[in-house]
N, CA, C and O atoms as a printed pandas DataFrame, in Angstrom:
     atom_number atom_name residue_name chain_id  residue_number  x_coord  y_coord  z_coord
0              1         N          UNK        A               1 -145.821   17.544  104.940
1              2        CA          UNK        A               1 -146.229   17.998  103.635
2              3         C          UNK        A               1 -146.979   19.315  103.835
3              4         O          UNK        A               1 -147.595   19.513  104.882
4              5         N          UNK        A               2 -146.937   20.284  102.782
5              6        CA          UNK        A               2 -147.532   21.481  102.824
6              7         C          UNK        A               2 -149.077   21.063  103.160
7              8         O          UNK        A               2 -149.588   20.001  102.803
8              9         N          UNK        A               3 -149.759   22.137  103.944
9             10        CA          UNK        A               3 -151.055   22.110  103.948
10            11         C          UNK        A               3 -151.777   22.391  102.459
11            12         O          UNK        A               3 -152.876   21.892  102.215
12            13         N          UNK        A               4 -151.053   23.254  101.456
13            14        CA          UNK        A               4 -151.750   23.819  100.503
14            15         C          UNK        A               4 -151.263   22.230   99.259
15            16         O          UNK        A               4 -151.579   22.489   98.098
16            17         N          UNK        A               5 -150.853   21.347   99.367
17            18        CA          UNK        A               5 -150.580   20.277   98.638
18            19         C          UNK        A               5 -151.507   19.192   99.116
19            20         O          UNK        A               5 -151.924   18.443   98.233
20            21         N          UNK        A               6 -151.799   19.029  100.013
21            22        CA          UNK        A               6 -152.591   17.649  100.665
22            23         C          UNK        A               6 -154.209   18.543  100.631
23            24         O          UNK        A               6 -155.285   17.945  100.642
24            25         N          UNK        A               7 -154.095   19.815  100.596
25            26        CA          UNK        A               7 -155.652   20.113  100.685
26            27         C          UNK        A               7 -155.591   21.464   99.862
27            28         O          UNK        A               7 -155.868   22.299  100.723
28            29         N          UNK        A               8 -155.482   21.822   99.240
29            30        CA          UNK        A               8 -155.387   22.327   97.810
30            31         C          UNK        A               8 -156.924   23.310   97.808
31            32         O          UNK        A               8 -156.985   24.306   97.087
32            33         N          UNK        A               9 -157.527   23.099   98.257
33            34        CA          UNK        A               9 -159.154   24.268   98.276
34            35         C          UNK        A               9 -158.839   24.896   99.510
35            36         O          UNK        A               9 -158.466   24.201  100.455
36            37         N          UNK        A              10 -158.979   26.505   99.645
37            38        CA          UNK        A              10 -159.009   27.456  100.407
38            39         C          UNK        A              10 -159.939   26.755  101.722
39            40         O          UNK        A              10 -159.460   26.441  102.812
40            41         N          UNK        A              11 -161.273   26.616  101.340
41            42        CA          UNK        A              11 -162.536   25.832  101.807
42            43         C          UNK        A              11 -162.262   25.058  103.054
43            44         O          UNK        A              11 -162.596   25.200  104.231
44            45         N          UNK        A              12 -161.314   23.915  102.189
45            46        CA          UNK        A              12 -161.113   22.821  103.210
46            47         C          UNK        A              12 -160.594   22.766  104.207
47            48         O          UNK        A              12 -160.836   22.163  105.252
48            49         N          UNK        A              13 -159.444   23.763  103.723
49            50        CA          UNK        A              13 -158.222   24.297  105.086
50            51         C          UNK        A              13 -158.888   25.119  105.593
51            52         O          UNK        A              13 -158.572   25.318  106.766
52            53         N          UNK        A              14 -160.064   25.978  105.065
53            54        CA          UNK        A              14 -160.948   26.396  106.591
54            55         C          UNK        A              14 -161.473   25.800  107.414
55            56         O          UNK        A              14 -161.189   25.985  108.598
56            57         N          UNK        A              15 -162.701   24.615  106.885
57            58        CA          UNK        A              15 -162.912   24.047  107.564
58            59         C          UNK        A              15 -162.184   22.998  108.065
59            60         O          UNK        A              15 -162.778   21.925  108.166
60            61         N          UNK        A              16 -161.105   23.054  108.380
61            62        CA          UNK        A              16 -160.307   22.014  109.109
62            63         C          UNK        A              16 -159.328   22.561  109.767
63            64         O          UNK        A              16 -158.385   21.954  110.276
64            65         N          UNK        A              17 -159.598   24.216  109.783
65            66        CA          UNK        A              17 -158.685   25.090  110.486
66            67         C          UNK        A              17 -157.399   24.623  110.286
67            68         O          UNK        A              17 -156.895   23.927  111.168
68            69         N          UNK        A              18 -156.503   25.000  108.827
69            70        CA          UNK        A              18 -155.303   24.219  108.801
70            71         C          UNK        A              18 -154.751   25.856  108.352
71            72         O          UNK        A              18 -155.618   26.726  108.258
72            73         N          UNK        A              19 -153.541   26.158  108.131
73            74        CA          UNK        A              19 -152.833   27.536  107.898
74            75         C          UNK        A              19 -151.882   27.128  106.774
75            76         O          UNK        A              19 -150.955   26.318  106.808
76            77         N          UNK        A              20 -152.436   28.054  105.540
77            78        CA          UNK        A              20 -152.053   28.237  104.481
78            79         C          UNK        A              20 -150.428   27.733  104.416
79            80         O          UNK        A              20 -150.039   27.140  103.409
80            81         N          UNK        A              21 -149.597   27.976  105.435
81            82        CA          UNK        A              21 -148.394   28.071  105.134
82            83         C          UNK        A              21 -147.638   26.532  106.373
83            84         O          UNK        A              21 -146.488   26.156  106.595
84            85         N          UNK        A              22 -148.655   26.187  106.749
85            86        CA          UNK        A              22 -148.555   25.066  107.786
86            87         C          UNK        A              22 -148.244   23.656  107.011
87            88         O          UNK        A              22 -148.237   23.623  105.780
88            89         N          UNK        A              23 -147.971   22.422  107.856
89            90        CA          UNK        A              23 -147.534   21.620  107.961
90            91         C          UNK        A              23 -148.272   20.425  107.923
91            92         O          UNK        A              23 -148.498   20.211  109.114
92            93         N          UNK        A              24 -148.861   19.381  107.173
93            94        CA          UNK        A              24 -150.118   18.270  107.921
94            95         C          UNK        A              24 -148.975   16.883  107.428
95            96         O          UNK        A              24 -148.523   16.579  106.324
96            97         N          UNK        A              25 -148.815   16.346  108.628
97            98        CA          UNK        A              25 -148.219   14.817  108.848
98            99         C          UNK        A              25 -148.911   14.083  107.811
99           100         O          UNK        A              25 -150.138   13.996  107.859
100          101         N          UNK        A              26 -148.286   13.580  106.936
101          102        CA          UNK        A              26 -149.190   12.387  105.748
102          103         C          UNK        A              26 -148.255   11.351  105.874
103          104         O          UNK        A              26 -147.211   11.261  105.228
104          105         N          UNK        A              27 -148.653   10.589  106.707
105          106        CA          UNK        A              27 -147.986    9.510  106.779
106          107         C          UNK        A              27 -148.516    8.106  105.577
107          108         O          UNK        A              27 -149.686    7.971  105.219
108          109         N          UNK        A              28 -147.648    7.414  105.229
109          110        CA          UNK        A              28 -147.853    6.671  105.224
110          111         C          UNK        A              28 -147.250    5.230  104.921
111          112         O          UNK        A              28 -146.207    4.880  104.367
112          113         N          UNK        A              29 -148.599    4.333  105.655
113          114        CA          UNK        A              29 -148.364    2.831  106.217
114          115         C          UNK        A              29 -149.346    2.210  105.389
115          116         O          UNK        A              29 -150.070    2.803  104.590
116          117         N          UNK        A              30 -149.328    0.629  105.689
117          118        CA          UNK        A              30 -150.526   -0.102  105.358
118          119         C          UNK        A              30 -151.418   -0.027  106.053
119          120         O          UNK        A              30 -152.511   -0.430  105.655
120          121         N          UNK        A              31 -151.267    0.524  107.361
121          122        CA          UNK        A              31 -152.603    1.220  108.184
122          123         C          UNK        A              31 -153.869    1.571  107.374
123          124         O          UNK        A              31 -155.021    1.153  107.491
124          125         N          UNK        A              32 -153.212    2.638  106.345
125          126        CA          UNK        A              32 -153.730    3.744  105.458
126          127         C          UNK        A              32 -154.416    2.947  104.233
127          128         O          UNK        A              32 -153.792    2.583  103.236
128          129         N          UNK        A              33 -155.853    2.720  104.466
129          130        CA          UNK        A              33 -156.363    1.502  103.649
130          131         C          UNK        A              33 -156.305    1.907  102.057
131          132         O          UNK        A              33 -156.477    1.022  101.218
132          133         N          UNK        A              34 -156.047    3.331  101.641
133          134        CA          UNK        A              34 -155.986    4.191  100.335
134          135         C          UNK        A              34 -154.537    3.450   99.905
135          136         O          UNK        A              34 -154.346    2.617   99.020
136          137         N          UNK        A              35 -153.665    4.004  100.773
137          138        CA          UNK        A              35 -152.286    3.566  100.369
138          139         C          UNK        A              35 -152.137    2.105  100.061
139          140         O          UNK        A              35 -151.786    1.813   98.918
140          141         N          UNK        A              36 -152.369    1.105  100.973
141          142        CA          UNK        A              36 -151.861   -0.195  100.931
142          143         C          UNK        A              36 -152.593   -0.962   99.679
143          144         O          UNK        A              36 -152.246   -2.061   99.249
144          145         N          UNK        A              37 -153.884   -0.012   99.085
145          146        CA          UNK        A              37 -154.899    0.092   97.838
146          147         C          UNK        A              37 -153.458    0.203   96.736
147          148         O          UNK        A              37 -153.007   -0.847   96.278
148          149         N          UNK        A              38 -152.698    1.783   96.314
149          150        CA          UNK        A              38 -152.169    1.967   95.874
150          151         C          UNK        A              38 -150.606    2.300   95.725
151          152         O          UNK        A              38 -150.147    3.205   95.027
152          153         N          UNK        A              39 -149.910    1.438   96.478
153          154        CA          UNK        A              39 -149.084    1.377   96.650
154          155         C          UNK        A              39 -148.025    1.322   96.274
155          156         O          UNK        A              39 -147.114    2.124   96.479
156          157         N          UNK        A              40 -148.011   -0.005   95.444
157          158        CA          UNK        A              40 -146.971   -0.826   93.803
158          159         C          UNK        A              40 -147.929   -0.379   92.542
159          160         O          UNK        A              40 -148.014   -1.030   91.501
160          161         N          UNK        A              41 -148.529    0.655   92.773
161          162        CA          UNK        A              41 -149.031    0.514   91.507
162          163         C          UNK        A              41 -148.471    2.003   90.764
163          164         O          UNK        A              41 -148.204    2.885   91.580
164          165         N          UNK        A              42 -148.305    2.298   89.528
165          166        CA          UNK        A              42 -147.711    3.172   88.804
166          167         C          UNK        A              42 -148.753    4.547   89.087
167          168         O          UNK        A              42 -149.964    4.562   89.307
168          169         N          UNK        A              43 -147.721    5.728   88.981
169          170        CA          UNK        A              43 -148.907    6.866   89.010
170          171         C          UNK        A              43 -149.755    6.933   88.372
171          172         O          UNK        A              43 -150.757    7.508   88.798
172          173         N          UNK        A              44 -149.737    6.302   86.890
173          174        CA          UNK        A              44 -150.452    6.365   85.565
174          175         C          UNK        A              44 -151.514    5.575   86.230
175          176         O          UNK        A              44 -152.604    6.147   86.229
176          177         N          UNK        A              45 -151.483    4.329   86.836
177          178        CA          UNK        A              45 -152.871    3.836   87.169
178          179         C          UNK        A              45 -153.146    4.642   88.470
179          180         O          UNK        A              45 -153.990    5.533   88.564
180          181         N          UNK        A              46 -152.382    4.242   89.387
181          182        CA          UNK        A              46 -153.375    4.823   90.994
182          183         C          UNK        A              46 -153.881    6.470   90.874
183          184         O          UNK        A              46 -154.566    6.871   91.815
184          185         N          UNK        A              47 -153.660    7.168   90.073
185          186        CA          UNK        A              47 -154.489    8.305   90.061
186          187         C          UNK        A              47 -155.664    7.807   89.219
187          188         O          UNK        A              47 -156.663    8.137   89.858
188          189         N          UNK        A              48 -156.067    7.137   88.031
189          190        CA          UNK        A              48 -157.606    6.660   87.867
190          191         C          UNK        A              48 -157.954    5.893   88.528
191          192         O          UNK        A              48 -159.165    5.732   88.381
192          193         N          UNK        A              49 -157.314    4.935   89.622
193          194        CA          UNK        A              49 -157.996    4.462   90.074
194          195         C          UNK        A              49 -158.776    5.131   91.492
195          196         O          UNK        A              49 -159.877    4.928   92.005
196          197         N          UNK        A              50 -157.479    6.132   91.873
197          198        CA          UNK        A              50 -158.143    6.853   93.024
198          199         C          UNK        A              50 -159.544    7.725   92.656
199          200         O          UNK        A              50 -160.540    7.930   93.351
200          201         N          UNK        A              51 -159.222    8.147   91.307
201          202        CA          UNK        A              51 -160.653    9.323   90.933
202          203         C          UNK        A              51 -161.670    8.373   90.271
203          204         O          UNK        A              51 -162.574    8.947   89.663
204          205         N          UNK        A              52 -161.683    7.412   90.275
205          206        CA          UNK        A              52 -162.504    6.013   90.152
206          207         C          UNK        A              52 -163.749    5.991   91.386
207          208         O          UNK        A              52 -164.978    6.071   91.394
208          209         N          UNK        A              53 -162.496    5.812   92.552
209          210        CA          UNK        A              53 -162.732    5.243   94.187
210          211         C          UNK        A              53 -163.622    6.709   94.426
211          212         O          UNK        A              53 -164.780    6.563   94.819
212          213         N          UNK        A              54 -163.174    7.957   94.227
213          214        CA          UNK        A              54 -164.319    9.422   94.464
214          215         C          UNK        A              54 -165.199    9.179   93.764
215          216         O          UNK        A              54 -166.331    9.373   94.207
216          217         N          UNK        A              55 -165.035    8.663   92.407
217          218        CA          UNK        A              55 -166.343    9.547   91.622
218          219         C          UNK        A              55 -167.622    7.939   92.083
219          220         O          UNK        A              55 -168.846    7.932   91.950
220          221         N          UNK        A              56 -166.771    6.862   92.580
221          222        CA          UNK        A              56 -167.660    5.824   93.245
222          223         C          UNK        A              56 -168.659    6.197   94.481
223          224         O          UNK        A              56 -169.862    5.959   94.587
224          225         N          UNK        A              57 -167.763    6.866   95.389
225          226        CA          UNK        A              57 -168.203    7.312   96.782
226          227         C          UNK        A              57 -169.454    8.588   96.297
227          228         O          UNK        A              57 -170.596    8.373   96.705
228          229         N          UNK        A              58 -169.320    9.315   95.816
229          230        CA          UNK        A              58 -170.207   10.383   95.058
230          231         C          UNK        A              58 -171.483    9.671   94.509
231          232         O          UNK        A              58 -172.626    9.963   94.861
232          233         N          UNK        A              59 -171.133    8.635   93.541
233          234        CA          UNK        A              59 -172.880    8.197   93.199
234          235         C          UNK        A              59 -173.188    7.325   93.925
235          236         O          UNK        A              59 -174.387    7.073   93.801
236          237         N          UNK        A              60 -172.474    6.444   94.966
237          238        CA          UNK        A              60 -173.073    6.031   95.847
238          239         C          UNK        A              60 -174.205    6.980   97.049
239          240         O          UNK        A              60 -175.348    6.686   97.401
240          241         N          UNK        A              61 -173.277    8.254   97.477
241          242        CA          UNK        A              61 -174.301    9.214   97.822
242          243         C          UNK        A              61 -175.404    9.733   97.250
243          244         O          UNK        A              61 -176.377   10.042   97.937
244          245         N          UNK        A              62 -175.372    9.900   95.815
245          246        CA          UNK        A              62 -176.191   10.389   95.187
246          247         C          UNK        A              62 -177.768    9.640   95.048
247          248         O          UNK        A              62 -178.948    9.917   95.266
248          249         N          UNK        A              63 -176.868    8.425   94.496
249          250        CA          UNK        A              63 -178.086    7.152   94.026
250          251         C          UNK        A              63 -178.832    6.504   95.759
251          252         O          UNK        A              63 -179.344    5.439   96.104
252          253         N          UNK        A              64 -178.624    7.396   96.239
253          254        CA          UNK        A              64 -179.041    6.354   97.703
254          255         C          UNK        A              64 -180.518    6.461   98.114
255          256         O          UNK        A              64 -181.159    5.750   98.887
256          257         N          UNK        A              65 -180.936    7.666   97.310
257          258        CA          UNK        A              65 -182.521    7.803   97.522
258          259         C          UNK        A              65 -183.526    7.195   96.072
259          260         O          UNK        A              65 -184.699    7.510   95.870
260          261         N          UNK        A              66 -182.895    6.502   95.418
261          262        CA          UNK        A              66 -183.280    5.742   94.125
262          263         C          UNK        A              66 -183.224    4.444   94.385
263          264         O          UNK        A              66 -183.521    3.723   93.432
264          265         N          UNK        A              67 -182.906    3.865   95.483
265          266        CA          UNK        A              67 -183.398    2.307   95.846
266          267         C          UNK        A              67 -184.404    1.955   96.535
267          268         O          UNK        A              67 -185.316    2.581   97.075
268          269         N          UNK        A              68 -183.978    0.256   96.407
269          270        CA          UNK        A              68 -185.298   -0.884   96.297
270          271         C          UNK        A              68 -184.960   -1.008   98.038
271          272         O          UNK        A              68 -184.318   -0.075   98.519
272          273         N          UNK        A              69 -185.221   -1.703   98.604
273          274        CA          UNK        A              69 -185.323   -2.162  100.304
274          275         C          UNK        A              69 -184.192   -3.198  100.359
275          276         O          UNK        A              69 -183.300   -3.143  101.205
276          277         N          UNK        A              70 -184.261   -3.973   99.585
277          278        CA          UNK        A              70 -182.540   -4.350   98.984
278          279         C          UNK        A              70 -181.486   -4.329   98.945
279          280         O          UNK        A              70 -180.614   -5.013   99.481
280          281         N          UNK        A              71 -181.472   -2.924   97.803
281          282        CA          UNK        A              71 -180.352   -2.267   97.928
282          283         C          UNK        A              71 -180.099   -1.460   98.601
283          284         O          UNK        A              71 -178.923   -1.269   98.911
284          285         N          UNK        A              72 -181.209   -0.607   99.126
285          286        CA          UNK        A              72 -180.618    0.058  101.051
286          287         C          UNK        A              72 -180.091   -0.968  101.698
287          288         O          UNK        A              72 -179.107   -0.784  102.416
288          289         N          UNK        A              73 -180.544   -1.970  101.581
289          290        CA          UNK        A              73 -180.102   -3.087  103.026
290          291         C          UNK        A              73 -178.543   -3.378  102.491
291          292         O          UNK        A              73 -177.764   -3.632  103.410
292          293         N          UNK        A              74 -178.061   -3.379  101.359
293          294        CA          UNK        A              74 -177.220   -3.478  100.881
294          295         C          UNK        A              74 -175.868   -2.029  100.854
295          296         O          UNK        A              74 -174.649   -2.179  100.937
296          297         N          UNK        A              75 -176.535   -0.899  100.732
297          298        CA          UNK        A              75 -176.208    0.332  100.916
298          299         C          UNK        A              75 -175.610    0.360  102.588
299          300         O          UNK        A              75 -174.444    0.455  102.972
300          301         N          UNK        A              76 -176.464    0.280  103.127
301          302        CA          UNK        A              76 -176.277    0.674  104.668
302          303         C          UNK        A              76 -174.719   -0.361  105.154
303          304         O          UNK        A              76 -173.691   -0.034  105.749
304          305         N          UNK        A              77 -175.216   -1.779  104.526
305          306        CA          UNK        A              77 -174.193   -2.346  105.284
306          307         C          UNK        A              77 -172.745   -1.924  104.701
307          308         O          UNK        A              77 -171.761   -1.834  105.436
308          309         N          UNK        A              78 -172.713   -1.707  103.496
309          310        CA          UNK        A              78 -171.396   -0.757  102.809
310          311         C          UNK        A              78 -171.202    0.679  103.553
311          312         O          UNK        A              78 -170.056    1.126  103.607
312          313         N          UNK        A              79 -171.971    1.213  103.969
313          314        CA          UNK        A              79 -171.616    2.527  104.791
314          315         C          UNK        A              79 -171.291    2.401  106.104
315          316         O          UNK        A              79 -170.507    3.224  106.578
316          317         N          UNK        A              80 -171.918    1.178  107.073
317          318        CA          UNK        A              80 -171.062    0.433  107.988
318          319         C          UNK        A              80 -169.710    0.361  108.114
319          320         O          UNK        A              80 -169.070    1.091  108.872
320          321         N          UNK        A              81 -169.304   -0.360  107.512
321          322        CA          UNK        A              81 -167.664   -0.412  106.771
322          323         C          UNK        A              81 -166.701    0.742  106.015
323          324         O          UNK        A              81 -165.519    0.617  105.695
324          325         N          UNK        A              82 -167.361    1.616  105.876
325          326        CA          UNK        A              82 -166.526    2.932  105.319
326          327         C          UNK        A              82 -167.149    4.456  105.641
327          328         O          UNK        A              82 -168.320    4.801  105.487
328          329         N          UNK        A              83 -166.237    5.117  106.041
329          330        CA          UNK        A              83 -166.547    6.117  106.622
330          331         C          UNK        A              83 -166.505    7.078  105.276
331          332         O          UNK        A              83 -165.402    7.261  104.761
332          333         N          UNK        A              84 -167.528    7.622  104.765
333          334        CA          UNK        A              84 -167.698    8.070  103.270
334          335         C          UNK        A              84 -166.902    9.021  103.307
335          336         O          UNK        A              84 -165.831    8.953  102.704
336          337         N          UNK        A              85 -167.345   10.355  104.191
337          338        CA          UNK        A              85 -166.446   11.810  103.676
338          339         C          UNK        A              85 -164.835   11.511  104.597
339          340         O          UNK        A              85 -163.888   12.296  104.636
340          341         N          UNK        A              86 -164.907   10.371  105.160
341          342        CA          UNK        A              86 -162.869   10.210  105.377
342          343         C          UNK        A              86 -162.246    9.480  104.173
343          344         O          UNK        A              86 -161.107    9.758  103.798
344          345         N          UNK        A              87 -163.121    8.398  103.477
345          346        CA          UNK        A              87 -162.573    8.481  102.700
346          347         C          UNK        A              87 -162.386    8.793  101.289
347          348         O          UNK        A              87 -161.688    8.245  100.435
348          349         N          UNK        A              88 -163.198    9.835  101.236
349          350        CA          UNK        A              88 -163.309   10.727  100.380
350          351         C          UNK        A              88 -161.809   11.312  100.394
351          352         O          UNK        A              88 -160.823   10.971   99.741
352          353         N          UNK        A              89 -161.991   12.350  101.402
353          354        CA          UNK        A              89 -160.977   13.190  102.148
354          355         C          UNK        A              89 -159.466   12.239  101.935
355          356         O          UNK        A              89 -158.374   12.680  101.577
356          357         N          UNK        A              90 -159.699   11.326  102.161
357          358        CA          UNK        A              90 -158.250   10.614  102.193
358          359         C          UNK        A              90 -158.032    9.860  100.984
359          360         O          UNK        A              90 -157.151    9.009  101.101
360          361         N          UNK        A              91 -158.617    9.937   99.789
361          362        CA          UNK        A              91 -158.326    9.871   98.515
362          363         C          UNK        A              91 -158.244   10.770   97.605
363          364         O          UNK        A              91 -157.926   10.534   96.440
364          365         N          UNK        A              92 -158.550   11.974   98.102
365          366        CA          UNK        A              92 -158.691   13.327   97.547
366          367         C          UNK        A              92 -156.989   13.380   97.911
367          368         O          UNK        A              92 -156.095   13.386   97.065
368          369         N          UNK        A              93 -156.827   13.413   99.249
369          370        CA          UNK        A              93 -155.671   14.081   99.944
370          371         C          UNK        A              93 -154.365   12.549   98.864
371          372         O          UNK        A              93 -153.431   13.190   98.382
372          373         N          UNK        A              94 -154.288   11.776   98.686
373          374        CA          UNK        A              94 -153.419   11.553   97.696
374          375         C          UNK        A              94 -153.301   11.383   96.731
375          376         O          UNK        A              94 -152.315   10.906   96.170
376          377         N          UNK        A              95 -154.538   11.821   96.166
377          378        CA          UNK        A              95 -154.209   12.519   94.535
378          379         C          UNK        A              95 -153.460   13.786   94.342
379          380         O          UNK        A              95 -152.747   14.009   93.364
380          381         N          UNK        A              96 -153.684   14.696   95.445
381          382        CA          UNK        A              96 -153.211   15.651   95.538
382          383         C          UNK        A              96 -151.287   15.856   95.743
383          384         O          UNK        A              96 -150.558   16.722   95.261
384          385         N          UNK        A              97 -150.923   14.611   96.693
385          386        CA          UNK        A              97 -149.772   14.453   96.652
386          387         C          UNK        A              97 -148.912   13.629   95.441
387          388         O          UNK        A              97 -147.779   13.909   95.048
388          389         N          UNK        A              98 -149.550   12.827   95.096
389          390        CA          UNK        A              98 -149.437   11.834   93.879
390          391         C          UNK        A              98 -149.144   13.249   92.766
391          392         O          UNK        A              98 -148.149   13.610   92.138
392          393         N          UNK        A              99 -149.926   13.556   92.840
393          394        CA          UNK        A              99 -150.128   14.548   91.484
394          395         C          UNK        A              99 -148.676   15.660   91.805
395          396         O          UNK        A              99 -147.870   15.908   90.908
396          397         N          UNK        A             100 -148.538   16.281   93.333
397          398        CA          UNK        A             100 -146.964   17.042   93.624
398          399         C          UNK        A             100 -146.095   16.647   92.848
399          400         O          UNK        A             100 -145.560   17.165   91.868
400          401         N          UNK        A             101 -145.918   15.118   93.645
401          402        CA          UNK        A             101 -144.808   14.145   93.508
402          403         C          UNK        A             101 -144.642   14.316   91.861
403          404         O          UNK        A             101 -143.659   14.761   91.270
404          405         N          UNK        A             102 -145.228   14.090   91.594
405          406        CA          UNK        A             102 -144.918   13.724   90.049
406          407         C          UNK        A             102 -145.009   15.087   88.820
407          408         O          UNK        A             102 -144.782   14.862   87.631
């Protein structure tokens, strides 16, 4: 897939040293915990649900200095389990194709 389709900001393909006119492998499997998320589901839903899953990951960052001892303890162990800016990055990156495709 085009680099400028899977990562669409000038920005990103800098910092990820990718070339405007280059190539990035988007595979995908049920490996791909985004995909096997949205898979059978219609474009009409898996694009709100993907900008759902960002705008989730976002106030989770945001709201993280507004908790109780609790909900950090609760916070932390959710950030354990998910790597925030990959999967950011890797729900960004198939909206972006979702959105080609269609």
């Amino acid at each position: 897939m085009n680099n400028t389709i899977v990562y669409p900001e000038e920005k990103v393909r800098k910092e990820l040293h990718l070339k405007d006119d280059g190539k990035t492998d988007f595979i995908l499997t049920s490996e791909d915990s985004v995909f096997n998320e949205i898979r059978y589901k219609h474009f009409n839903v898996a694009g709100p649900h993907l900008n759902k899953q960002i705008a989730d990951i976002q106030r989770m960052m945001e709201d993280k200095n507004q908790r109780t001892i609790q909900e950090l303890d609760k916070f932390i162990k959710k950030l354990k389990n998910m790597n925030v800016v990959k999967a950011k990055e890797i729900a960004t990156s198939h909206i972006n194709v979702a959105y080609n495709i269609s």
